[in-house]
Biotite code that builds the C-alpha atoms (Angstrom):
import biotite.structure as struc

atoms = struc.array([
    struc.Atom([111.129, 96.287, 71.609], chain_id="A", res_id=1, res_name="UNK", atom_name="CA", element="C"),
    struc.Atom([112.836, 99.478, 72.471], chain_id="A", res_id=2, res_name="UNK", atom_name="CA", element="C"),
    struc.Atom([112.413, 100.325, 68.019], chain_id="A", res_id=3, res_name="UNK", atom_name="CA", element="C"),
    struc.Atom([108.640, 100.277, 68.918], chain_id="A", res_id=4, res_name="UNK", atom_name="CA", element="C"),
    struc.Atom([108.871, 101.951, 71.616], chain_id="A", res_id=5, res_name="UNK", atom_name="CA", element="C"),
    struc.Atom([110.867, 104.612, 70.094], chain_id="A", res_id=6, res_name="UNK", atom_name="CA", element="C"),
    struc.Atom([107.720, 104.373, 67.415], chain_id="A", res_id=7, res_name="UNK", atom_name="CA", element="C"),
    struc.Atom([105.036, 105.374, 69.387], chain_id="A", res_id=8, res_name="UNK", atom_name="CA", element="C"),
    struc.Atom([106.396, 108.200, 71.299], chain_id="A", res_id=9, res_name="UNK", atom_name="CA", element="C"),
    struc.Atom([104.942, 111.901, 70.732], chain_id="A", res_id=10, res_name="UNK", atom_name="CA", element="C"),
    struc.Atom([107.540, 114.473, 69.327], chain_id="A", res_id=11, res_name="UNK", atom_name="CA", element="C"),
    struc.Atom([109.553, 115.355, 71.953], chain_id="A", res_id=12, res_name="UNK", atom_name="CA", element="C"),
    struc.Atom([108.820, 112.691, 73.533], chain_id="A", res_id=13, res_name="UNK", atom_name="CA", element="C"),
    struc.Atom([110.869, 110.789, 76.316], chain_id="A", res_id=14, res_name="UNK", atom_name="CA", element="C"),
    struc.Atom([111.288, 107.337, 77.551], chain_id="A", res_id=15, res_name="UNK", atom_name="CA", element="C"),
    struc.Atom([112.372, 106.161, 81.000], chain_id="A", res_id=16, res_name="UNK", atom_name="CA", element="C"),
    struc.Atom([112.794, 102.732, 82.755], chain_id="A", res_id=17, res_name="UNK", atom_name="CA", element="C"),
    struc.Atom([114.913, 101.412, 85.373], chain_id="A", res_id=18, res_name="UNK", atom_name="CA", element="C"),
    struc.Atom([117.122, 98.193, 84.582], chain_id="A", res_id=19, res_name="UNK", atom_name="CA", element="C"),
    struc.Atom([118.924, 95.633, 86.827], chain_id="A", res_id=20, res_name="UNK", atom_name="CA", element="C"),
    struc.Atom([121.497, 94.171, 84.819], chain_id="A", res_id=21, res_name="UNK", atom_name="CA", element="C"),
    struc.Atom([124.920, 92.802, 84.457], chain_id="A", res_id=22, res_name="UNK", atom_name="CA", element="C"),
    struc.Atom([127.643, 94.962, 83.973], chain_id="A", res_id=23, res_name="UNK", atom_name="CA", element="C"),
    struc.Atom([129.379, 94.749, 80.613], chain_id="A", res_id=24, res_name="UNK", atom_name="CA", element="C"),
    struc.Atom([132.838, 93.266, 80.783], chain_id="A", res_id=25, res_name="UNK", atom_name="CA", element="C"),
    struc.Atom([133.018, 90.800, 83.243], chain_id="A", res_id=26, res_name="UNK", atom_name="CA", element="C"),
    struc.Atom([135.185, 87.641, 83.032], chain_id="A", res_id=27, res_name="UNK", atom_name="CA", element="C"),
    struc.Atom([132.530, 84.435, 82.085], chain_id="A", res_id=28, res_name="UNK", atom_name="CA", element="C"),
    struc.Atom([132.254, 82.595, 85.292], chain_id="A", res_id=29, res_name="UNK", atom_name="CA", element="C"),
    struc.Atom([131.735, 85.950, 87.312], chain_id="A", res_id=30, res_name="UNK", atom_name="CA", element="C"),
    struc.Atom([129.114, 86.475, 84.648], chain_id="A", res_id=31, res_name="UNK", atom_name="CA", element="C"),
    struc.Atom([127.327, 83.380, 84.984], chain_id="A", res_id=32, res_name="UNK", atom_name="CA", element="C"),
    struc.Atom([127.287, 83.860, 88.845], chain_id="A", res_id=33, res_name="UNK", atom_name="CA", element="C"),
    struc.Atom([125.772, 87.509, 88.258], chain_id="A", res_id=34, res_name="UNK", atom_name="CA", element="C"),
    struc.Atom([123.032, 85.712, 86.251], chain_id="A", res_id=35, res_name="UNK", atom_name="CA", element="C"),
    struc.Atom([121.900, 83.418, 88.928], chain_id="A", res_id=36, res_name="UNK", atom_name="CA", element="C"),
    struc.Atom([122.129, 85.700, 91.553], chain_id="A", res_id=37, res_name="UNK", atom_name="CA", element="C"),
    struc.Atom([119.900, 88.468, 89.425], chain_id="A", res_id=38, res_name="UNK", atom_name="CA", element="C"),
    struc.Atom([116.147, 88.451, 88.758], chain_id="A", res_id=39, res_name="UNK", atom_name="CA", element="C"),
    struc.Atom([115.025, 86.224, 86.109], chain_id="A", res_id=40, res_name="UNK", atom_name="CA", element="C"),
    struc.Atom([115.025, 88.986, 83.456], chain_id="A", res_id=41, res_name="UNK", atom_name="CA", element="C"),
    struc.Atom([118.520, 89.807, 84.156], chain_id="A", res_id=42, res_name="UNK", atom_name="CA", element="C"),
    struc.Atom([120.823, 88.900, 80.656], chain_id="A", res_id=43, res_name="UNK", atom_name="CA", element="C"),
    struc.Atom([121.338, 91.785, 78.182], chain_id="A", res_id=44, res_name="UNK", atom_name="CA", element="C"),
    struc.Atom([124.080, 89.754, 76.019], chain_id="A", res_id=45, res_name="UNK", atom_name="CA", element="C"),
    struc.Atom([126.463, 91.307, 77.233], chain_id="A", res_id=46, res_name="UNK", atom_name="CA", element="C"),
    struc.Atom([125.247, 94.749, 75.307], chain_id="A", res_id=47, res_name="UNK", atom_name="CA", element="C"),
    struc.Atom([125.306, 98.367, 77.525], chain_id="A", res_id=48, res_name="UNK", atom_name="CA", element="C"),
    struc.Atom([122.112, 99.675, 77.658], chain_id="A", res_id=49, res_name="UNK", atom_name="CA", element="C"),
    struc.Atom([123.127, 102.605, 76.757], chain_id="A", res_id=50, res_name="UNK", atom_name="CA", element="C"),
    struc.Atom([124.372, 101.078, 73.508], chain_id="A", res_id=51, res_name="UNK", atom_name="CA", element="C"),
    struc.Atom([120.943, 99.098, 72.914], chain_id="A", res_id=52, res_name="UNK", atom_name="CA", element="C"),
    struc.Atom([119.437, 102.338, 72.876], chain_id="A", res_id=53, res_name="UNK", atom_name="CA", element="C"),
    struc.Atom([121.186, 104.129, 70.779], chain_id="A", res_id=54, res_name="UNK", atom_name="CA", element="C"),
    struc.Atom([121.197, 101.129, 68.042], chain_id="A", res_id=55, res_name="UNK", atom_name="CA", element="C"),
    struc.Atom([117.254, 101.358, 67.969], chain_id="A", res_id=56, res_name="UNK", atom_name="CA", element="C"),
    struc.Atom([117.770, 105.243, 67.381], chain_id="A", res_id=57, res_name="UNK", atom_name="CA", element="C"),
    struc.Atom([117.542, 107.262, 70.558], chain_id="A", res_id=58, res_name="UNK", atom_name="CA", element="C"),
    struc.Atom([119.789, 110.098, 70.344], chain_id="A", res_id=59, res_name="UNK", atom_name="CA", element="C"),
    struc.Atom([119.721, 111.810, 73.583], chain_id="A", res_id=60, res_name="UNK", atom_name="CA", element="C"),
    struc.Atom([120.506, 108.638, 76.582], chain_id="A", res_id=61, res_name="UNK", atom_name="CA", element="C"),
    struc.Atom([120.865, 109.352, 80.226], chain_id="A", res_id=62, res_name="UNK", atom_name="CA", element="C"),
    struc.Atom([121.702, 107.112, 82.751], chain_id="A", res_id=63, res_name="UNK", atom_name="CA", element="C"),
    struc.Atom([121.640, 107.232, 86.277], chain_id="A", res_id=64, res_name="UNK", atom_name="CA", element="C"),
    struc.Atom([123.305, 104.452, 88.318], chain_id="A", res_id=65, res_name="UNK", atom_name="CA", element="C"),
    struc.Atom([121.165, 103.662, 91.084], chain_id="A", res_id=66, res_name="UNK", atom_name="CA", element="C"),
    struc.Atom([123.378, 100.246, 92.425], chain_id="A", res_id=67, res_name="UNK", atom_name="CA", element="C"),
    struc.Atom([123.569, 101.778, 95.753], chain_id="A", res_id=68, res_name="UNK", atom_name="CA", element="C"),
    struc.Atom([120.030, 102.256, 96.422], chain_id="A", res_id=69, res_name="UNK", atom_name="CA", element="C"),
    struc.Atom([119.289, 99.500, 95.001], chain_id="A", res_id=70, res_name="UNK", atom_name="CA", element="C"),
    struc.Atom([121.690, 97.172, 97.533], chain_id="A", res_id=71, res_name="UNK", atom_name="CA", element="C"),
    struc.Atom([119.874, 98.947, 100.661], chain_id="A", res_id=72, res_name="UNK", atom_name="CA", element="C"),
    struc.Atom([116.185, 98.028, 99.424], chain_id="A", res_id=73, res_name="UNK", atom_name="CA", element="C"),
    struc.Atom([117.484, 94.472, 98.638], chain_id="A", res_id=74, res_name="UNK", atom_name="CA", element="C"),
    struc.Atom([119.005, 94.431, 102.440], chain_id="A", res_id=75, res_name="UNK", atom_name="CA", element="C"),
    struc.Atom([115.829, 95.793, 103.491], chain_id="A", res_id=76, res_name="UNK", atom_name="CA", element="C"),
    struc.Atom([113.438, 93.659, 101.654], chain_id="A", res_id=77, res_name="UNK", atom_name="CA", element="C"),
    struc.Atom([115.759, 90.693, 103.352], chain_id="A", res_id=78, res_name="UNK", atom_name="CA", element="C"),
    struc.Atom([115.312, 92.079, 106.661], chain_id="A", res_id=79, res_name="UNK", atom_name="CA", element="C"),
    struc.Atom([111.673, 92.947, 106.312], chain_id="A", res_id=80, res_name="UNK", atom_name="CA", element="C"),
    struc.Atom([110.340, 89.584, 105.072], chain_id="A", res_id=81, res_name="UNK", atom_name="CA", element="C"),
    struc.Atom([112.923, 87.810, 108.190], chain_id="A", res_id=82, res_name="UNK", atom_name="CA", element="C"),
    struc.Atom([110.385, 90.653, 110.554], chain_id="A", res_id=83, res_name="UNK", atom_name="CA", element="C"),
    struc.Atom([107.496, 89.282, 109.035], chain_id="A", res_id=84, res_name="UNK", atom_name="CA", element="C"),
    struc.Atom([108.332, 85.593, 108.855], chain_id="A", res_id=85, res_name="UNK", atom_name="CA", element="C"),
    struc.Atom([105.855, 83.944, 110.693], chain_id="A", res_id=86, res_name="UNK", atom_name="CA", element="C"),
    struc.Atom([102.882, 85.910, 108.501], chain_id="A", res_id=87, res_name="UNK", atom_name="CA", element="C"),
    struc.Atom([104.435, 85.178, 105.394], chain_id="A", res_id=88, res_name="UNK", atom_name="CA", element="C"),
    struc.Atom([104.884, 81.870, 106.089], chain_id="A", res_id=89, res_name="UNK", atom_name="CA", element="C"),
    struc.Atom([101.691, 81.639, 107.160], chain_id="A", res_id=90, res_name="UNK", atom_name="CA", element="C"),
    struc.Atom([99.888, 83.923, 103.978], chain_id="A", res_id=91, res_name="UNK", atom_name="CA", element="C"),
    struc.Atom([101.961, 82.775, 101.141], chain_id="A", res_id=92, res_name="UNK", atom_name="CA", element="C"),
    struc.Atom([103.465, 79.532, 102.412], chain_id="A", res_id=93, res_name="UNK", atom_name="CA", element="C"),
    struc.Atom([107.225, 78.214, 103.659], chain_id="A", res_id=94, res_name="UNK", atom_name="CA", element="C"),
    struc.Atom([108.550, 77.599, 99.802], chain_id="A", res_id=95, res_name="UNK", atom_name="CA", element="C"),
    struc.Atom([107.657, 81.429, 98.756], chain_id="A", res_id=96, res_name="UNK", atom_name="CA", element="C"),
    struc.Atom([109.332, 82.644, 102.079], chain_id="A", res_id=97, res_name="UNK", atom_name="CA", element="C"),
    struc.Atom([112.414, 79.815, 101.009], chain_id="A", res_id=98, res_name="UNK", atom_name="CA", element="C"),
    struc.Atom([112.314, 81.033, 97.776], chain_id="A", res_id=99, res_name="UNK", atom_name="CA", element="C"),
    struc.Atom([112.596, 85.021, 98.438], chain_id="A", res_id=100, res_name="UNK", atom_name="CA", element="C"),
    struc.Atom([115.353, 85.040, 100.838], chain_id="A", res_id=101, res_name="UNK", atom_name="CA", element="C"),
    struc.Atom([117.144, 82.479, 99.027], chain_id="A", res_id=102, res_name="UNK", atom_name="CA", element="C"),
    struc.Atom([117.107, 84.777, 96.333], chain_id="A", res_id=103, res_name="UNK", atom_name="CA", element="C"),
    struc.Atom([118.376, 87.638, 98.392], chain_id="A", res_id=104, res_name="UNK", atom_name="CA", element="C"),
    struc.Atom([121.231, 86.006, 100.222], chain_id="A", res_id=105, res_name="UNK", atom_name="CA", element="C"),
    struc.Atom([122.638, 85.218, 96.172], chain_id="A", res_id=106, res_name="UNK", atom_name="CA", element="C"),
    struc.Atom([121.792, 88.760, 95.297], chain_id="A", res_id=107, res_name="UNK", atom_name="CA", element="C"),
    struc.Atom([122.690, 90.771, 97.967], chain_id="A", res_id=108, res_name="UNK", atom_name="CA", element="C"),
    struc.Atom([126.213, 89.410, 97.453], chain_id="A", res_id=109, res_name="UNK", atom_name="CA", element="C"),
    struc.Atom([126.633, 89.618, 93.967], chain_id="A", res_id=110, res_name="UNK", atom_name="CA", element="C"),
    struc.Atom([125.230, 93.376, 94.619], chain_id="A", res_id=111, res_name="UNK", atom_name="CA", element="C"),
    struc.Atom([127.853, 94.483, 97.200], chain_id="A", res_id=112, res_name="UNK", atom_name="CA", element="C"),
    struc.Atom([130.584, 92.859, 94.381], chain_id="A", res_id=113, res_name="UNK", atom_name="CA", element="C"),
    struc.Atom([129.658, 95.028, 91.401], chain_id="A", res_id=114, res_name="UNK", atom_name="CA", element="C"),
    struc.Atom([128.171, 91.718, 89.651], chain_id="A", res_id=115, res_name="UNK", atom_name="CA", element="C"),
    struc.Atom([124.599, 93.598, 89.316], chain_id="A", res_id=116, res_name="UNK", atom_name="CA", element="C"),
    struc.Atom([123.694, 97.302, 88.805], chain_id="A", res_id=117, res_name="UNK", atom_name="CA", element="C"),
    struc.Atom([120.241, 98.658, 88.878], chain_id="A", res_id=118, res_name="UNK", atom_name="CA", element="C"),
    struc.Atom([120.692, 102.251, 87.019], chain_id="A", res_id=119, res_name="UNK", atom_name="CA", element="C"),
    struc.Atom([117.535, 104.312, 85.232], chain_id="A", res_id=120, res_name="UNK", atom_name="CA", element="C"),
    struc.Atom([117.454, 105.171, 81.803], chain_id="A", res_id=121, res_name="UNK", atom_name="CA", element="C"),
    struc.Atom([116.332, 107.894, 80.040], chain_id="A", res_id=122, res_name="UNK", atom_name="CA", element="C"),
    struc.Atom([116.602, 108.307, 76.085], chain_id="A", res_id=123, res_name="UNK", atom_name="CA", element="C"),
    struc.Atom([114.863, 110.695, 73.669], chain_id="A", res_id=124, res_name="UNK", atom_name="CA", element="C"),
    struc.Atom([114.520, 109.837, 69.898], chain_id="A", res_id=125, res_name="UNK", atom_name="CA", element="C"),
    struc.Atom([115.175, 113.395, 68.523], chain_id="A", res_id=126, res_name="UNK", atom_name="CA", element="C"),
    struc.Atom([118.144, 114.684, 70.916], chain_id="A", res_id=127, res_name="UNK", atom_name="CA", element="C"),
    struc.Atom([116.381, 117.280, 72.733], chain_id="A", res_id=128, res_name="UNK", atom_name="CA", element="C"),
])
């Protein structure tokens, strides 16, 4: 995917997307925990983005870790939806409100313990 993308961009152009993933380098059962606790989308294989980028032929790769932000909007998403339980419940049902801050209380964690990072990317194809 990122080799098309890299495709269609106009000279000079620039691509930019924000990632939650793993962190490269972590022993296999931390790993494994980091997956469940993560969005579904979560695995890279292990792979730095960084690296994936530059393998479909960016030259130029920024990346700006943004793990701390990132652990106060899950917190506050938590919080938020706890505020708002009985009208969630209500609009969208007690397994989606189950569901979402189950989720949280296994991410949250695995946030705070450097199992997940959340960074933005930013790669050009031509170095500039």
């Amino acid at each position: 995917m990122l080799r098309a993308c890299k495709r269609v961009l106009r000279p000079h152009g620039r691509m930019a997307y924000y990632n939650i993933f793993v962190p490269p380098g972590l022993p296999q059962h931390l790993y494994r925990r980091a997956l469940r606790s993560g969005p579904s989308a979560v695995g890279s294989r292990g792979i730095p983005h960084v690296e994936l980028l530059a393998r479909a032929g960016f030259k130029l790769v920024l990346e700006a870790d943004l793990t701390t932000d990132f652990l106060v909007c899950a917190r506050d998403w938590y919080e938020g939806r706890q505020r708002r339980e009985a009208e969630l419940r209500t609009s969208f049902g007690d397994a989606w409100f189950e569901d979402r801050q189950a989720d949280s209380r296994a991410m949250i964690p695995a946030i705070e313990e450097c199992l997940l990072r959340r960074s933005l990317f930013v790669a050009t194809p031509n170095g500039i």
